[in-house]
C-alpha positions as CSV (number, residue, x, y, z in Angstrom):
1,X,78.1,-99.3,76.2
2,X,78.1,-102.9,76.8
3,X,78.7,-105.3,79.7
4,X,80.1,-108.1,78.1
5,X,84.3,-108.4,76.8
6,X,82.8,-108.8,73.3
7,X,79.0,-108.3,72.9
8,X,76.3,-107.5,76.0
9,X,73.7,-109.7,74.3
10,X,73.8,-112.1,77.3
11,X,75.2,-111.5,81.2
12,X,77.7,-113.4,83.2
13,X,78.4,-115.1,80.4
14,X,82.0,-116.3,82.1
15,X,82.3,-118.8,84.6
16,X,82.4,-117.1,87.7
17,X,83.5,-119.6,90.5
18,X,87.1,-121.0,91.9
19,X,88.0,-122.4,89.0
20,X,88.8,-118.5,87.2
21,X,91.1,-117.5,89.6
22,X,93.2,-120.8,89.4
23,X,96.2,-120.0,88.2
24,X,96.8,-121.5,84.6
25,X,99.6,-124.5,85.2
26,X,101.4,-125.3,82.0
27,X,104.2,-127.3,83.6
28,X,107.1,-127.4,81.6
29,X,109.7,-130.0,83.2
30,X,112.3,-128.8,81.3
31,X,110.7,-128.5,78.3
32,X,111.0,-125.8,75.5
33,X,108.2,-124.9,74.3
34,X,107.5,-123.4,70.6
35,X,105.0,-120.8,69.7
36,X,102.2,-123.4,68.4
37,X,102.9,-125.9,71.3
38,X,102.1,-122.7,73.6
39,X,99.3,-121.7,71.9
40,X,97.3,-125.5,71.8
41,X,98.4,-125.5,75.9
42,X,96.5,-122.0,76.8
43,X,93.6,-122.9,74.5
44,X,92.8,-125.8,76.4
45,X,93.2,-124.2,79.6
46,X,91.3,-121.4,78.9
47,X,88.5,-123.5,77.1
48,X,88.3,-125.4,80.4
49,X,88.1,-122.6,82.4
50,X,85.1,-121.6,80.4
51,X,86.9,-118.2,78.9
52,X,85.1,-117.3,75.6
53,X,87.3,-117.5,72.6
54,X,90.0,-119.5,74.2
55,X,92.0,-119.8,71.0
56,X,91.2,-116.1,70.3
57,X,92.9,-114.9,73.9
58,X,95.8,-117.3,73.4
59,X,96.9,-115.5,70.3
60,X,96.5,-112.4,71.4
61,X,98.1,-112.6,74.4
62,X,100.9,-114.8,72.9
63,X,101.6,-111.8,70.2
64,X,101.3,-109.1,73.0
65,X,104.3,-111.0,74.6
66,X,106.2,-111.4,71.5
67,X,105.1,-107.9,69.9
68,X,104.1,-109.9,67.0
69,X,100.9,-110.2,64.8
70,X,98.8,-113.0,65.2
71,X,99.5,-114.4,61.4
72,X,103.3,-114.1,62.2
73,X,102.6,-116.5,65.4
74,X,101.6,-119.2,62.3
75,X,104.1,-117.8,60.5
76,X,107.2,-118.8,63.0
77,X,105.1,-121.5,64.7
78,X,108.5,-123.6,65.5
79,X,110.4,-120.8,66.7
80,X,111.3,-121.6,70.4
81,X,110.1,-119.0,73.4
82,X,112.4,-117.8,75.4
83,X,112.1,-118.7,79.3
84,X,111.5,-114.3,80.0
85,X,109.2,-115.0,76.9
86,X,106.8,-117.6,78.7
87,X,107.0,-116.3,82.2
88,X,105.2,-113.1,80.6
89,X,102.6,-115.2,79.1
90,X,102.2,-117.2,82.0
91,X,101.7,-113.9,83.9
92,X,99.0,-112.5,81.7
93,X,97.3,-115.6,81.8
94,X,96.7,-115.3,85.1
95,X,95.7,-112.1,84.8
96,X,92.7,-113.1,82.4
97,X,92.0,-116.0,84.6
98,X,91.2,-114.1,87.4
99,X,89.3,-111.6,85.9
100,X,91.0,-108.9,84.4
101,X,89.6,-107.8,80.8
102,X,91.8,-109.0,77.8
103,X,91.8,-105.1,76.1
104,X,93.5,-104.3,80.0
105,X,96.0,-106.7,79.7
106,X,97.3,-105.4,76.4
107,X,96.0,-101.5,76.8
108,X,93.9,-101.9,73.7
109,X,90.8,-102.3,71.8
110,X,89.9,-102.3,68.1
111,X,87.2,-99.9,67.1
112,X,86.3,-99.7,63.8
113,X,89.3,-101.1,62.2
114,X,91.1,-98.5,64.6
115,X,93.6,-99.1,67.4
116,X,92.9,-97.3,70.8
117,X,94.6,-97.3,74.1
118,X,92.1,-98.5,76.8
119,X,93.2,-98.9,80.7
120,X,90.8,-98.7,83.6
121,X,90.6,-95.1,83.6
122,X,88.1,-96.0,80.3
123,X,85.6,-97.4,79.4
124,X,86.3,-100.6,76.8
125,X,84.7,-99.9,73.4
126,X,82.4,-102.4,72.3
127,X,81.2,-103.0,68.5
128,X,77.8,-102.1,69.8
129,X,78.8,-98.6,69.6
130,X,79.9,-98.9,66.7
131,X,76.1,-98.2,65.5
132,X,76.3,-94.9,67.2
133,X,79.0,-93.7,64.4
134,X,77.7,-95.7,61.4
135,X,74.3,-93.8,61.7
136,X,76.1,-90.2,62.8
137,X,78.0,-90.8,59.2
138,X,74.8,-91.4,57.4
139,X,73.3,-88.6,59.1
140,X,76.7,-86.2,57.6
141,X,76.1,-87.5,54.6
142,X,72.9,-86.3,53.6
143,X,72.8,-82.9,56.1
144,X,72.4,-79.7,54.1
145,X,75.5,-78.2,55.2
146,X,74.9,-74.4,53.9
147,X,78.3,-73.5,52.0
148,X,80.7,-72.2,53.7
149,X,79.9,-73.3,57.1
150,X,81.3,-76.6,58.6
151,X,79.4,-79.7,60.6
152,X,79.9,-79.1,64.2
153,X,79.6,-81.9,66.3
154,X,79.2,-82.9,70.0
155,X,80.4,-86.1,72.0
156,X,78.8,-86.5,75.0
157,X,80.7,-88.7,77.7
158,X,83.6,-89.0,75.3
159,X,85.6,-92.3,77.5
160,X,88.3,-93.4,75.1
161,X,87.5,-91.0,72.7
162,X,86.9,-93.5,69.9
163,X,83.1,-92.2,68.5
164,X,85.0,-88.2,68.2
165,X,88.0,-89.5,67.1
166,X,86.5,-91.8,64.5
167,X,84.4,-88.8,63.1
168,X,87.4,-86.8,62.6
169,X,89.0,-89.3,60.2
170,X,85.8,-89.8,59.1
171,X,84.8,-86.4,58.8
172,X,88.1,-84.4,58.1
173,X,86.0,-80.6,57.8
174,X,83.7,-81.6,61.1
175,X,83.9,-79.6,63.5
176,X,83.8,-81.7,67.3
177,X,83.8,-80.9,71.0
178,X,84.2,-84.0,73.2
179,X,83.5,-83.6,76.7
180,X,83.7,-86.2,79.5
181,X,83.3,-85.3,83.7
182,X,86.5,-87.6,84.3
183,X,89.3,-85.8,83.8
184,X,91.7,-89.2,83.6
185,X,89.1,-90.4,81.0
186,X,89.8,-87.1,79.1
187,X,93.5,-88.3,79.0
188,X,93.2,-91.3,77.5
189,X,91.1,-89.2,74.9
190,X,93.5,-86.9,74.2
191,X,96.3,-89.0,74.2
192,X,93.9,-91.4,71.4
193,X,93.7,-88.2,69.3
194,X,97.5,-87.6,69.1
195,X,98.2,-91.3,68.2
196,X,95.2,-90.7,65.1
197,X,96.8,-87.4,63.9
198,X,93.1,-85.5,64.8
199,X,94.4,-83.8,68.3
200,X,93.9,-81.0,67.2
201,X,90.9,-81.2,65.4
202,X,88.8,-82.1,68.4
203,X,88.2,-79.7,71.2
204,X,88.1,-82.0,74.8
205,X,86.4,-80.3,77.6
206,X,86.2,-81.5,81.2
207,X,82.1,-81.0,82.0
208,X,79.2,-82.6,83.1
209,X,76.0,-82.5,81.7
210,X,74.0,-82.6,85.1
211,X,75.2,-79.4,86.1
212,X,73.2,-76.4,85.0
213,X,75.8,-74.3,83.3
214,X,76.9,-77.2,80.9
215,X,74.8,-75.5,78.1
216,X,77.3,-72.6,78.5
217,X,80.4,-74.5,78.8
218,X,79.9,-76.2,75.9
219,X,78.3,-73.2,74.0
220,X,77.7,-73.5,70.3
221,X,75.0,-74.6,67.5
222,X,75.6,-77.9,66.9
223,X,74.2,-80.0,64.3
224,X,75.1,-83.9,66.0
225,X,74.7,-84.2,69.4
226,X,75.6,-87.7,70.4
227,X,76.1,-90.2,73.5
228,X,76.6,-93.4,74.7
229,X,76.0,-92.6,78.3
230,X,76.2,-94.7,81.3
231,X,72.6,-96.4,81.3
232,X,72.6,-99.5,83.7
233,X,70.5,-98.9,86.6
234,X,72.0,-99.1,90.1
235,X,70.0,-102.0,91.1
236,X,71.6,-104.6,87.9
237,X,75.2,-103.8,89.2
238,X,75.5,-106.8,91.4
239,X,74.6,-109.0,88.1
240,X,77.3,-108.2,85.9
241,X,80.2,-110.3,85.9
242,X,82.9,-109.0,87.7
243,X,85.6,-108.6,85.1
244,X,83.1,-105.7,84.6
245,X,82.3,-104.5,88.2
246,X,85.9,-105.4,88.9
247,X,87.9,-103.3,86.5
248,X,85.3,-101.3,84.6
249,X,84.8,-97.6,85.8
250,X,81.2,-97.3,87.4
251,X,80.4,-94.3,87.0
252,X,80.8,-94.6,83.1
253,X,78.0,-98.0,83.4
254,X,76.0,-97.2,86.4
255,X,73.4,-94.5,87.5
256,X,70.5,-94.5,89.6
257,X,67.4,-95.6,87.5
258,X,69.3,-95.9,84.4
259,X,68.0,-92.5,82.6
260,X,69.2,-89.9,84.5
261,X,71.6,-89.0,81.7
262,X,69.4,-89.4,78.8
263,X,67.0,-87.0,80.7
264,X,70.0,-84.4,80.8
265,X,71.3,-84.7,77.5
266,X,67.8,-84.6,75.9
267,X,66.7,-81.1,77.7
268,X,70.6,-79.9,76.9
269,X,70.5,-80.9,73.6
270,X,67.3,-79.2,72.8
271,X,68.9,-76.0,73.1
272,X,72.3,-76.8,71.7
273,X,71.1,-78.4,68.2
274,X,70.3,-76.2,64.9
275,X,67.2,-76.7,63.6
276,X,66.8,-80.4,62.2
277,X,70.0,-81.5,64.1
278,X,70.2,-85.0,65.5
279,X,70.5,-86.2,68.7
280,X,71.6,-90.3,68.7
281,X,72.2,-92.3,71.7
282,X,73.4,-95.7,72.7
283,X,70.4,-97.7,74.3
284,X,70.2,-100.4,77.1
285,X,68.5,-103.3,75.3
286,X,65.8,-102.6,77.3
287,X,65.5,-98.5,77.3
288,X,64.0,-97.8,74.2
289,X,60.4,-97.1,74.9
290,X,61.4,-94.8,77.9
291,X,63.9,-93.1,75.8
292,X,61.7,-92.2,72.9
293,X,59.6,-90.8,76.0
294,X,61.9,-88.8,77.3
295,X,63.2,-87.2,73.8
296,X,59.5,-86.8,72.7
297,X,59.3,-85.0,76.4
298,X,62.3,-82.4,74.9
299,X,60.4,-81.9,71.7
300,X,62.0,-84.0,69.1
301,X,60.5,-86.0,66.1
302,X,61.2,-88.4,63.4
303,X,62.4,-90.9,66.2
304,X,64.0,-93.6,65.1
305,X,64.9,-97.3,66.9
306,X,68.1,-99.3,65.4
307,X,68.7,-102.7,66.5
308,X,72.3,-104.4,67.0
309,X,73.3,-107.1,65.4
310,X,72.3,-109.5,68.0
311,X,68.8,-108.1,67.6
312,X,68.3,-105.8,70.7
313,X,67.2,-102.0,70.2
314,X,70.7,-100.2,70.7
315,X,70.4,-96.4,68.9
316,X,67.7,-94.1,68.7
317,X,68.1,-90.5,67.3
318,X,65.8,-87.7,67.2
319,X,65.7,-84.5,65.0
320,X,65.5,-81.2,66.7
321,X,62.4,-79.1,65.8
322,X,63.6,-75.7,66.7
323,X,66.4,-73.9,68.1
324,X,66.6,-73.8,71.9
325,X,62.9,-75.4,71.5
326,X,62.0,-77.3,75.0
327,X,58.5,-78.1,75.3
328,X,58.2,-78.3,78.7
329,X,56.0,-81.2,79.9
330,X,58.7,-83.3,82.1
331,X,58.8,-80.3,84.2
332,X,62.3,-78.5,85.3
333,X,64.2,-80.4,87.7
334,X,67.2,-78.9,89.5
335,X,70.2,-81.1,88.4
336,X,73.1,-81.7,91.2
337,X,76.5,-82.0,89.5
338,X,78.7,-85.2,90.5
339,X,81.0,-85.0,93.1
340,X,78.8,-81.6,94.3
């Protein structure tokens, strides 16, 4: 999880004043524009409105509206838009001007190479993520499956459904539960899977893993438990910008002190993995030293820190020691389920 619209390597990193919720004026006067015409106007406007990648929303945007590619926008870059044409792009421009996410606007993110419908029943995907399944695929790779038996797999906090989805092309023999508490998340996941061809390949359960009986509802030996939780502390909400705190679903960024959810997953996963299963989270670029405490806490070894590509510690995994092992120096706490 990350907070910014492409990386979270830096915060507020849009303008955040008047000027963003200015409507974007490209004044016609009669005028009829072409596709490369339109496309130099809301680059400018967006570059002075301090919107990263100005040129990058323009064409995007610009093909949503046309339900073209970008390369075909160069491709017919004299071919007139139509009045219903520019009204739309005006419209969405807006949009993005005061706030609203680009992947909102057009209902999708890129995830791997992949497409996936995203709305603001979801969480947007970000390439940080993308760490999380590159080092559950290493992991497949080299586990000593014994023959016969499959990989099973569990996504915790599934959102989109992009990490389970992805491991089922990925992985066409794994078996994968993917669980989320938000049933409209679990929607957008299952709806994902049908577009990929994997729907029924995955098994999506509606559960949360700080109730007590989520060990039972989600009952199996797995070999890959994974998560990208929500991991911002309560108290950093007000800082992020608000295309995030705006549009972004809360409860899939924001818990009390940040670790609640690592704290659950850790003493669940304990007794869900096999022997020498894996257990790989998403970090905050700050959470890794309390993190490795925590899975250390649930008996895990071989930990292991990963850092994203802009530097900051963003996966950790752990290998399960024993099955069901908990070693039991956090103490039990009673956990309270949401909405409870």
């Amino acid at each position: 999880m990350t907070t910014g619209l492409f990386d979270t390597s830096t915060r507020n990193r849009y303008h955040q004043g008047k000027n963003d919720r200015e409507k974007i004026i490209m004044r016609d006067n009669g005028r009829q524009w072409e596709i490369m015409d339109l496309l130099k106007a809301a680059e400018k406007h967006f570059k002075e409105k301090e919107i990263e990648a100005p040129r990058l929303h323009a064409e995007i945007l610009l093909a949503y509206v046309m339900q073209a590619t970008r390369i075909e926008l160069y491709l017919k870059h004299d071919r007139p838009v139509s009045r219903s044409e520019l009204e739309k792009f005006r419209s969405l421009c807006r949009e993005r001007l005061n706030g609203k996410p680009l992947q909102y606007i057009t209902g999708e993110q890129i995830f791997y190479g992949h497409s996936f419908l995203v709305d603001e029943r979801v969480l947007i995907p970000r390439p940080e993520t993308e760490l999380v399944l590159e080092h559950t695929l290493d992991r497949a790779v080299v586990s000593d499956i014994p023959e016969g038996q499959k990989l099973t797999i569990l996504d915790i906090g599934t959102g989109s459904g992009c990490l389970a989805i992805m491991l089922a092309l990925k992985l066409p023999d794994a078996i994968i539960t993917a669980v989320d508490f938000s049933a409209k998340a679990l929607e957008v996941a299952e709806h994902n899977a049908g577009e990929h061809g994997v729907a029924d390949r995955i098994r999506f359960l509606q559960t949360d893993v700080l109730c007590s009986g989520f060990i039972d509802e989600v009952a199996g030996a797995y070999d890959v438990v994974l998560s990208n939780p929500p991991y911002i502390p309560e108290q950093e909400w007000e800082e992020l910008a608000p295309e995030v705190k705006n549009h972004e679903p809360k409860m899939a960024l924001v818990t009390p002190d940040g670790f609640e959810f690592y704290r659950a997953i850790s003493r669940s996963a304990s007794a869900l993995l096999k022997p020498g299963g894996m257990l790989c989270f998403e970090l905050h670029a700050e959470g890794a030293e309390k993190v490795r405490e925590i899975v250390d806490t649930h008996g895990f070894r071989n930990v292991e820190v990963h850092k994203d590509y802009s530097g900051w510690d963003r996966v950790l995994s752990g290998v399960s020691a024993a099955v069901g092992e908990v070693v039991p120096r956090e103490g039990a706490r009673a956990r309270t389920c949401r909405g409870s």
